[in-house]
N, C-alpha and C positions, 0 to 999 in steps of 0.2 A: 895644174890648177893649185892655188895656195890651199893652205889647210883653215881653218877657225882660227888656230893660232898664228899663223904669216897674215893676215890681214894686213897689221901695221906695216909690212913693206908695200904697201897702195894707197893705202890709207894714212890720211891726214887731217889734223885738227887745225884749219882756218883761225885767226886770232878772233873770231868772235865762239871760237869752241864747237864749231860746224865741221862735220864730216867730208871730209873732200877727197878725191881721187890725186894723191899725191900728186903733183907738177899741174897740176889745171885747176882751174876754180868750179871741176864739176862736184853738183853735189851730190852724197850717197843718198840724200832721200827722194832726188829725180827719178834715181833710177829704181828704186823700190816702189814711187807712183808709179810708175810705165809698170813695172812687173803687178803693182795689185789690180790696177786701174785695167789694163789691155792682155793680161795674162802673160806677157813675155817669157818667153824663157831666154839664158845668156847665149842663144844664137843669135835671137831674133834682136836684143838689144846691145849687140855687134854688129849689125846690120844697120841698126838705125844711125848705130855710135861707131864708126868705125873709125874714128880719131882715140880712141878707147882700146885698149889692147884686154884678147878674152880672161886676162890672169885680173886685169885692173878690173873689171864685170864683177867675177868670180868672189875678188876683194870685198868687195861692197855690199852684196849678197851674203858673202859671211860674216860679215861684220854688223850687219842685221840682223842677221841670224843669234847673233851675240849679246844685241841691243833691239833687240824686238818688242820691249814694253817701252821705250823712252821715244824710240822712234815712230811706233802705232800711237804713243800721248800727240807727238806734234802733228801728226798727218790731221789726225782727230782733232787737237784746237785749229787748226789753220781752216780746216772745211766747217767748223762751229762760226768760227770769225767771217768765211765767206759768206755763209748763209745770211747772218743777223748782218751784213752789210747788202746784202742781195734784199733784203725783206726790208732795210731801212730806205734804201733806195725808189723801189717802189713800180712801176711798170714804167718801160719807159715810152716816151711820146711813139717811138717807131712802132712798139710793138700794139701801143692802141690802135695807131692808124690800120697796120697789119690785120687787126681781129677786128674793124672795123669794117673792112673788105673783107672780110669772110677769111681772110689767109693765116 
């Protein structure tokens, strides 16, 4: 497994300055949701990701580990932005009719 410092042989900055798993357009902060969100560990998201090799996993993981406050800032705006778009939005017709039949 790479160390803190080997990250950048997996790791890649996308031209919009996005972390990506060098040679694919995956991003490192997918997989840090899947680890905070569902608990993963780098078995289980080899498993899911097995187009992913456990060293590119490992990469991403330490390179979070490296960038742990820039990358908990965007998780955090992006679920701030969901919400106040989920709240502007409003209930939708399905789910009235749903809790209108008891469901």
């Amino acid at each position: 497994m790479p160390s803190v410092e080997t990250y950048h042989k997996y790791i890649d900055l996308n031209p919009q300055g996005v972390p990506v798993i060098k040679g694919t357009r995956f991003k490192v902060i997918i997989l840090v949701e899947e680890k905070l969100a569902w608990g993963w560990d780098a078995k289980e998201m080899y498993r899911q990701h097995p187009s992913l090799s456990p060293e590119q996993i490992q990469a991403a993981m330490n390179y979070y580990a490296n960038h742990r406050e820039e990358i908990d800032l965007e998780i955090s705006s992006s679920l701030k932005a969901f919400e106040k778009i989920r709240r502007e939005a409003g209930t939708s017709e399905l789910r009235k009719k749903l809790k209108a039949k008891g469901l």
